[in-house]
Backbone as ProteinMPNN parsed JSONL, in Angstrom:
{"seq_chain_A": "XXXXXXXXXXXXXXXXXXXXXXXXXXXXXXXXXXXXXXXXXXXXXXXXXXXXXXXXXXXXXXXXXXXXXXXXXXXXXXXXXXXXXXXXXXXXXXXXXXXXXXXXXXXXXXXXXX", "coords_chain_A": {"N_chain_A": [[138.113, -17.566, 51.678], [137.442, -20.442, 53.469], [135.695, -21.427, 56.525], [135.088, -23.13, 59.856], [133.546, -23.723, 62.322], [133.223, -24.544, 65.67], [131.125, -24.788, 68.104], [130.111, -23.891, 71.303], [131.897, -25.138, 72.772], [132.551, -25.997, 75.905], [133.775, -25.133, 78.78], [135.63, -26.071, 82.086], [136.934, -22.995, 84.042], [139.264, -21.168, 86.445], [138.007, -17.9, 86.198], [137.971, -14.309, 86.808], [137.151, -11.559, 89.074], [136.385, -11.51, 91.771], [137.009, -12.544, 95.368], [135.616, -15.082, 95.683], [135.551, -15.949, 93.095], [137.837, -16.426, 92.649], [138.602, -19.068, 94.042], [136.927, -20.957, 92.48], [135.971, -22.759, 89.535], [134.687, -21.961, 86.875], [131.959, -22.562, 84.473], [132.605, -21.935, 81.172], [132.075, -20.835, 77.808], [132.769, -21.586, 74.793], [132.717, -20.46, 71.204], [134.259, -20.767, 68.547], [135.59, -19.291, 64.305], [137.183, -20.914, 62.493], [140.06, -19.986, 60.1], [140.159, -21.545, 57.673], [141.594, -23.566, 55.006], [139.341, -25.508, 53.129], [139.094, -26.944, 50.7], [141.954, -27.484, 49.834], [142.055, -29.961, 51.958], [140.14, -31.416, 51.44], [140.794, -32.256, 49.138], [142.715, -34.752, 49.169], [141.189, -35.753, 50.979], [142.432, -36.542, 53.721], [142.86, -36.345, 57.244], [145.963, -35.171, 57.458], [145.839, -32.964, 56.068], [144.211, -31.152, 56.608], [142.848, -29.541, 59.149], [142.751, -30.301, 62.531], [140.364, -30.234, 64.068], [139.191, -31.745, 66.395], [141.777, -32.175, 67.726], [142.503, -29.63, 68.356], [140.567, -28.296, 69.885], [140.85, -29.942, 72.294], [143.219, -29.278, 73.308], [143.177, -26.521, 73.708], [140.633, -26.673, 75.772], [142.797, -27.476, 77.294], [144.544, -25.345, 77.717], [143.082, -23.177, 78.969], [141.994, -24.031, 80.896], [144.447, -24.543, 82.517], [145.105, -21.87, 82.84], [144.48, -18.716, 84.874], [143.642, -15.534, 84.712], [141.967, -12.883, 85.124], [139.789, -10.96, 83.935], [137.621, -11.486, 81.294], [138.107, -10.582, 78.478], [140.739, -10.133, 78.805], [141.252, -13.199, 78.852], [139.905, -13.743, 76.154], [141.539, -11.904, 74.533], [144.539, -13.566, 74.915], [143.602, -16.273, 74.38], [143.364, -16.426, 72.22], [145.313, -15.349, 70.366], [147.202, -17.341, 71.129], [145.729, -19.648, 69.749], [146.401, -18.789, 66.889], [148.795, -19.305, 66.895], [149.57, -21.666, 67.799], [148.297, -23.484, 66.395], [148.665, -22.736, 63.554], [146.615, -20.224, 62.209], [145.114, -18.771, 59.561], [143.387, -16.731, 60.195], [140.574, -16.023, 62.857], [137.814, -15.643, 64.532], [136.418, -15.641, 67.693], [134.696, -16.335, 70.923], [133.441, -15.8, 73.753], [131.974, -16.867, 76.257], [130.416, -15.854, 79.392], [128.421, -17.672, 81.789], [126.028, -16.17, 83.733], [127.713, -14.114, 84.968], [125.72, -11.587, 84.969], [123.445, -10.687, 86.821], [119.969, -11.327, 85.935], [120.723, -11.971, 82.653], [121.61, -13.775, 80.443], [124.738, -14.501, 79.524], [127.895, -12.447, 79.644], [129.629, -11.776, 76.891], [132.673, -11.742, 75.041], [133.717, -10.594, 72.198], [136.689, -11.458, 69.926], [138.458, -10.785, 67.135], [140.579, -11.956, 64.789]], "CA_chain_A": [[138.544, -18.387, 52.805], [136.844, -21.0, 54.995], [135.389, -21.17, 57.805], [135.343, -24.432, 60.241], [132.649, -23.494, 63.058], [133.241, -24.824, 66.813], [129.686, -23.964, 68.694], [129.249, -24.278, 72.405], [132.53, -25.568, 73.57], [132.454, -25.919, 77.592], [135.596, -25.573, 79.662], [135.982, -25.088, 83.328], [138.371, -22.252, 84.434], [139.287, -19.939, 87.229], [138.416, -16.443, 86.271], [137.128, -13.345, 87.76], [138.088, -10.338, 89.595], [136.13, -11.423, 93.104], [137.369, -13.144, 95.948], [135.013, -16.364, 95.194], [135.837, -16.687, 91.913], [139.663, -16.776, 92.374], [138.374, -19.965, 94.3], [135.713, -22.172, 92.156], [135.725, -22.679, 88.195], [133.244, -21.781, 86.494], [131.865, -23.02, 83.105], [132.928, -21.156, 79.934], [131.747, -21.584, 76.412], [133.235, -20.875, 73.307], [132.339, -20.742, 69.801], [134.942, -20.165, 67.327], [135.061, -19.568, 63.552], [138.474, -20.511, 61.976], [140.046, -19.759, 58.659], [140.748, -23.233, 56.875], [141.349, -24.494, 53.486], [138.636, -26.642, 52.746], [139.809, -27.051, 49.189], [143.006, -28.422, 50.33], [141.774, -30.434, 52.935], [139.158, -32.59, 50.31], [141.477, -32.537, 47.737], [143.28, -35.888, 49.378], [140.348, -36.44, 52.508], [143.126, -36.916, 54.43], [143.586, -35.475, 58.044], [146.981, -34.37, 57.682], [145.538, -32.008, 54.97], [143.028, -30.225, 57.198], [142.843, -29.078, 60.679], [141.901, -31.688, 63.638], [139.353, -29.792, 65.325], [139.316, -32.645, 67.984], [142.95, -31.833, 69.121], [142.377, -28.433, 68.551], [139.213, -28.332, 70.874], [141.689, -30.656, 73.656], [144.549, -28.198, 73.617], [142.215, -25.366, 74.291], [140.24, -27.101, 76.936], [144.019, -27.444, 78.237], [145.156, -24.05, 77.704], [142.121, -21.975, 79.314], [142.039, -25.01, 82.143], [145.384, -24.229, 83.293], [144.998, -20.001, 82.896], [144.077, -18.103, 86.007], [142.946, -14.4, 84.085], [140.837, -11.711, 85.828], [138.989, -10.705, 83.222], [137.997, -12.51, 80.004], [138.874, -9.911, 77.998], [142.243, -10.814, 79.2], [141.525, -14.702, 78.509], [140.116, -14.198, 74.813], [143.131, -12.319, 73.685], [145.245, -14.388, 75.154], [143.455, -17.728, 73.479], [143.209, -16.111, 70.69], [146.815, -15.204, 70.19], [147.742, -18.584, 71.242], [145.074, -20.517, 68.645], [146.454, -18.092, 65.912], [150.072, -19.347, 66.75], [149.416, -23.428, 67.876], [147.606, -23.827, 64.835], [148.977, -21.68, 62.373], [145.557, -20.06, 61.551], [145.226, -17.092, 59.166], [142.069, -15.733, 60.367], [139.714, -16.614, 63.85], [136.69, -15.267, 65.636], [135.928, -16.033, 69.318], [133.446, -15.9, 71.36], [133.89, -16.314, 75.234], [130.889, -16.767, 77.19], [130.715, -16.19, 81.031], [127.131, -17.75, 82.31], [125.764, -15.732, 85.422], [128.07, -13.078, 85.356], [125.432, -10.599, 85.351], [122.028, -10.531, 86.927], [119.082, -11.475, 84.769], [121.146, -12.307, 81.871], [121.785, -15.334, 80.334], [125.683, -14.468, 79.557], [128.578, -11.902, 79.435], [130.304, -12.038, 76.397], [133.528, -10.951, 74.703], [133.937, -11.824, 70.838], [137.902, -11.304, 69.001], [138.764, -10.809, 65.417], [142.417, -11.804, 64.751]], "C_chain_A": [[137.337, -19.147, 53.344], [136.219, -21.015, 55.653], [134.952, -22.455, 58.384], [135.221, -23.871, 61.689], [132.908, -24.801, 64.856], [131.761, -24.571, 68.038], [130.011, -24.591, 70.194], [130.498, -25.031, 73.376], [132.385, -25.278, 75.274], [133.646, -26.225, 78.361], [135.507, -24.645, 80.702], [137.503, -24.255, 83.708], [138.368, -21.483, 85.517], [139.185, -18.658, 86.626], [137.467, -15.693, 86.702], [138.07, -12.654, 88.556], [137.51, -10.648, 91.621], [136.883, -12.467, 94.082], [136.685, -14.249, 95.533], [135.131, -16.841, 93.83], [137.135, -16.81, 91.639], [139.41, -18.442, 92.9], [137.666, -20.672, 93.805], [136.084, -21.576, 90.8], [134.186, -22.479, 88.089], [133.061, -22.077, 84.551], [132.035, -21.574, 82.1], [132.562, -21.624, 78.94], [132.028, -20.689, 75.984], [133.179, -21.111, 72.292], [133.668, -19.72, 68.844], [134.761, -20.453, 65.85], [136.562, -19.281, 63.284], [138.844, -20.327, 60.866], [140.504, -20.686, 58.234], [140.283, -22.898, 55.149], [140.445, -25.413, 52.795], [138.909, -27.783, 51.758], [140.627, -28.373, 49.112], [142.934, -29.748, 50.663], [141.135, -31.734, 51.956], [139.841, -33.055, 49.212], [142.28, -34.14, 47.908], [142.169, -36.832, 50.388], [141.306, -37.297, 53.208], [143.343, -35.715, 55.776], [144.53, -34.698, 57.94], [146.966, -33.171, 56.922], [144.5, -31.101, 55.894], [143.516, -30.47, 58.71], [142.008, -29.67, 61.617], [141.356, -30.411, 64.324], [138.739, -30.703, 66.611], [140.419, -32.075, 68.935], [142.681, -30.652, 68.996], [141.306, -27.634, 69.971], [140.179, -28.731, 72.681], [142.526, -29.584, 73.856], [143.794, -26.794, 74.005], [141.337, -25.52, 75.265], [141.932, -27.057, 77.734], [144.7, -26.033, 78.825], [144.579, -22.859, 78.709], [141.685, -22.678, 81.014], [142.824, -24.606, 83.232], [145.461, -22.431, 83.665], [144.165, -19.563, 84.695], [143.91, -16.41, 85.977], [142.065, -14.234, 85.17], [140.014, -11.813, 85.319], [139.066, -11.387, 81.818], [138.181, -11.507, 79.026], [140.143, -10.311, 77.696], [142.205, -12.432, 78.454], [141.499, -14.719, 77.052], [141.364, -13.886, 73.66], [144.174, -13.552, 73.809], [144.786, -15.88, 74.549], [143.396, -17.553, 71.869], [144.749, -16.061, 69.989], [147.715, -16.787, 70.158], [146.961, -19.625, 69.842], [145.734, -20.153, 67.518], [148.168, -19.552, 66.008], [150.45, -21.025, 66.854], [149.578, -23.637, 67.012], [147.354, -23.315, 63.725], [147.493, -21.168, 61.711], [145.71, -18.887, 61.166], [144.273, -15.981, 59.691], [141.372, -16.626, 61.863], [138.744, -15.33, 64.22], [136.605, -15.834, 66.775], [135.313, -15.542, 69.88], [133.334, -16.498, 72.652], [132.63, -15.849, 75.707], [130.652, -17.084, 78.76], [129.342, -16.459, 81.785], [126.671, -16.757, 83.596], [126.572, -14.383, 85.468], [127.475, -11.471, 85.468], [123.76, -11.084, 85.764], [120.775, -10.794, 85.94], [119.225, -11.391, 82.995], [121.696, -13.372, 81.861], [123.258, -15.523, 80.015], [126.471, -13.174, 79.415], [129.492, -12.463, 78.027], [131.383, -11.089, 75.503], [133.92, -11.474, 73.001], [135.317, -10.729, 70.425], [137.698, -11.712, 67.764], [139.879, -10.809, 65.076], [142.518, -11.954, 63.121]], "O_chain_A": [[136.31, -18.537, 53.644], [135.646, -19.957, 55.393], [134.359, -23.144, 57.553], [136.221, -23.557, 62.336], [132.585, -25.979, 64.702], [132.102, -23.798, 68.933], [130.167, -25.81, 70.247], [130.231, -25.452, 74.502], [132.07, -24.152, 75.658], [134.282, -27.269, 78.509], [135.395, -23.419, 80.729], [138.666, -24.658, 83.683], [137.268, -20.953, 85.674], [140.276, -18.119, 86.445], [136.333, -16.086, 86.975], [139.263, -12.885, 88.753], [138.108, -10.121, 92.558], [137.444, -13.361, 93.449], [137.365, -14.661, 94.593], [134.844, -17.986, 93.48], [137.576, -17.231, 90.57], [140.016, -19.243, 92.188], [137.389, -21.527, 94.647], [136.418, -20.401, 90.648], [133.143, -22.67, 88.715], [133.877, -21.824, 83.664], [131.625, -20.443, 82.359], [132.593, -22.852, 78.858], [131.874, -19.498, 76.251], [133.641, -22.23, 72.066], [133.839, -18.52, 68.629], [134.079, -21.437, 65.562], [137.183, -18.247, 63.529], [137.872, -20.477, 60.125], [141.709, -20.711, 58.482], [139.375, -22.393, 54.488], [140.885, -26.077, 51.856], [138.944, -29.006, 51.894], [140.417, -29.52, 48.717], [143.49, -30.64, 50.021], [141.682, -32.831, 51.844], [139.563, -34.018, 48.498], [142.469, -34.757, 46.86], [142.182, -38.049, 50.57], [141.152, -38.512, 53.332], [143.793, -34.583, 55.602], [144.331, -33.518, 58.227], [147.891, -32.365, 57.011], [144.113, -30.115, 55.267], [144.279, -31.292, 59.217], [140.779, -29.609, 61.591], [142.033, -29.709, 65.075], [138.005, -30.332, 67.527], [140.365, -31.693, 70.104], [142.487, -30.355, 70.175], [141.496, -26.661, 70.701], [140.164, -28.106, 73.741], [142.314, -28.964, 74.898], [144.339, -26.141, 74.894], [141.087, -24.458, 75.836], [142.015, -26.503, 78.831], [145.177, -25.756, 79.926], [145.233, -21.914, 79.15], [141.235, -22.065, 81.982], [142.459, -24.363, 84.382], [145.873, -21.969, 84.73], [143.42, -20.276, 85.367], [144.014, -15.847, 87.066], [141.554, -15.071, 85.915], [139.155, -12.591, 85.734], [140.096, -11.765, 81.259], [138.97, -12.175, 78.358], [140.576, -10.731, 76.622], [143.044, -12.768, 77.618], [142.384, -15.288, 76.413], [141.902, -14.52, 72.753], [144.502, -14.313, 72.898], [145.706, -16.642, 74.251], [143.39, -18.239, 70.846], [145.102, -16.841, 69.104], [148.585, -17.172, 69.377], [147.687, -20.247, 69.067], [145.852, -21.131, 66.78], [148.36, -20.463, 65.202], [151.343, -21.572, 66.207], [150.652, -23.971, 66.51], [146.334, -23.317, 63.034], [147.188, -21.724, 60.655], [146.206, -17.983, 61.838], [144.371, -14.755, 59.626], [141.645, -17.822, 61.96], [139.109, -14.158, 64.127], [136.849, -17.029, 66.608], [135.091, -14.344, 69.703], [133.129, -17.711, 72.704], [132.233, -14.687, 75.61], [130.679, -18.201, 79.278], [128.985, -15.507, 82.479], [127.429, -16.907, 84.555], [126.001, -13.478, 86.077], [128.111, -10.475, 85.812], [123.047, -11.75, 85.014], [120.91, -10.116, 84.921], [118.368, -10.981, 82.212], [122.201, -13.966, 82.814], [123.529, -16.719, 80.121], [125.675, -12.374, 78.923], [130.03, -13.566, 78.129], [131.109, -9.916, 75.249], [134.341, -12.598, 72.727], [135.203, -9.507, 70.524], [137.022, -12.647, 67.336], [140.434, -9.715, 64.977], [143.615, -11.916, 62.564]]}, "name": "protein", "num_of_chains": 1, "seq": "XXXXXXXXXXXXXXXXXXXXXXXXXXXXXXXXXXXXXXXXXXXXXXXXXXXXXXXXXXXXXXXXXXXXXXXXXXXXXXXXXXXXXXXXXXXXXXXXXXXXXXXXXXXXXXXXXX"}
């Protein structure tokens, strides 16, 4: 199989378990690694043969935009489950990064294996 690398995406969302973060987004980044055809995909170099990782990227800025999750835990299944099922993918990794959420670290993070 594949693999068709996303690095560093940035999307504001509400989440968090404190009173101030039910109120203010906060930046998120996510790096996913999906399972594609390559093969396929080159065999015509035609879009409709491979997987738009533009809209894919938009619909997931949309998806995690509109969400209002506690914990990201909570958010990466839940995007994960949803990416699997959008965009018919056989295989993903994710990788949800919460800046700040801890003291003298540079992120919290939660990585899925679907």
């Amino acid at each position: 199989m594949d693999k068709l690398l996303i690095n560093g995406l940035e999307v504001q969302a509400i989440v968090g378990v404190r009173d101030w973060e039910r109120q203010v987004r906060q930046t998120l980044q996510f790096d996913l690694e999906l399972g594609v055809d390559a093969q396929a995909a080159a065999r015509r170099d035609a879009i409709e043969d491979a997987l738009d990782y533009g809209a894919l990227a938009r619909s997931l800025t949309e998806f995690v935009s509109a969400s209002r999750f506690q914990l990201i835990e909570t958010l990466a299944v839940e995007v994960a489950a949803w990416l699997k099922d959008e965009h018919q993918l056989p295989w993903l990794k994710l990788r949800v990064y919460k800046p700040g959420a801890v003291p003298n670290a540079r992120a919290v993070v939660i990585e899925i294996e679907r």
